[in-house]
C-alpha positions in Angstrom: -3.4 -15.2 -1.7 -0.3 -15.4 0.5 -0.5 -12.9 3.7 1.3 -9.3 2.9 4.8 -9.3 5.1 7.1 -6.6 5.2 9.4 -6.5 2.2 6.3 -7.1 -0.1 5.7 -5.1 -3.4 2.0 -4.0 -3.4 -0.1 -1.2 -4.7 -2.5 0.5 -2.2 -6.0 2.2 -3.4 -6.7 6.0 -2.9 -9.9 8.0 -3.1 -10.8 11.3 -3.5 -11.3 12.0 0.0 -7.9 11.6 0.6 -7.5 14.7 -1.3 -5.2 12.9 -3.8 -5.9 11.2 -7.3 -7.8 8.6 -7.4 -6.4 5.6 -8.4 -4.0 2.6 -7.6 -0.2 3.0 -6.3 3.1 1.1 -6.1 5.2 0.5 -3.4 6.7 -1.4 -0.7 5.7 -2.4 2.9 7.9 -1.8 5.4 6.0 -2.0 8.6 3.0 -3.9 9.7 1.5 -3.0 13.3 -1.1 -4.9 14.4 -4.5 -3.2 14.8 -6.8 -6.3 15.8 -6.4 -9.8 15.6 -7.8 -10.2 11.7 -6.8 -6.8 10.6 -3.1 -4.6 10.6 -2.2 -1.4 9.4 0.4 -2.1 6.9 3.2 1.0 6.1 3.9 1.4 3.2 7.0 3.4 1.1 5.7 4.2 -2.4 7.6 4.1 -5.5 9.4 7.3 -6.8 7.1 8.4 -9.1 4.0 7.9 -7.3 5.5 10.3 -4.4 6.0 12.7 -7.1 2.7 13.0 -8.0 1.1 12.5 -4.8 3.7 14.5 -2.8 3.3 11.6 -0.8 6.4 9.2 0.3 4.6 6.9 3.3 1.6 5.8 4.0 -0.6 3.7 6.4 -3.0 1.4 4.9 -6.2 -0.4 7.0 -8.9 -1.7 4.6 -7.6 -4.5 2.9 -9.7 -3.6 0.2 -6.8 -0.9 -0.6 -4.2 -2.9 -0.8 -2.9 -5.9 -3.2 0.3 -7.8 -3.2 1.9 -7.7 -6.3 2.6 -10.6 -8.0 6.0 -10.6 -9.6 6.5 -13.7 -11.2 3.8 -12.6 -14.1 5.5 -11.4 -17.0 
């Protein structure tokens, strides 16, 4: 899979511990800071409704295990 740039559609994995529902989320990255050189944390805006629900609207994803570029070009 191509490497996640800024601009990307992805969804991003929450837990329980987060205090949120569980589950996967839309949204769109729109910052990447470097945290080492194999890993970043990647920003990410998320889409209407999942800030709605989560009464979150950004968030900072590490593991890239919890988060998954979208692939768009599916129909």
């Amino acid at each position: 899979m191509a490497p996640i740039a800024i601009g990307d559609r992805v969804r991003i994995r929450l837990n329980r511990e987060l205090g949120v529902a569980e589950g996967w989320y839309p949204g769109t990255v729109f910052r990447i800071d470097p945290y080492s050189a194999h890993r970043s944390f990647y920003w990410v805006e998320l889409d209407p409704d999942a800030q709605a629900l989560l009464g979150i609207r950004q968030i900072s994803v590490l593991n890239p295990k919890n988060i998954q570029k979208l692939d768009l070009t599916s129909t």
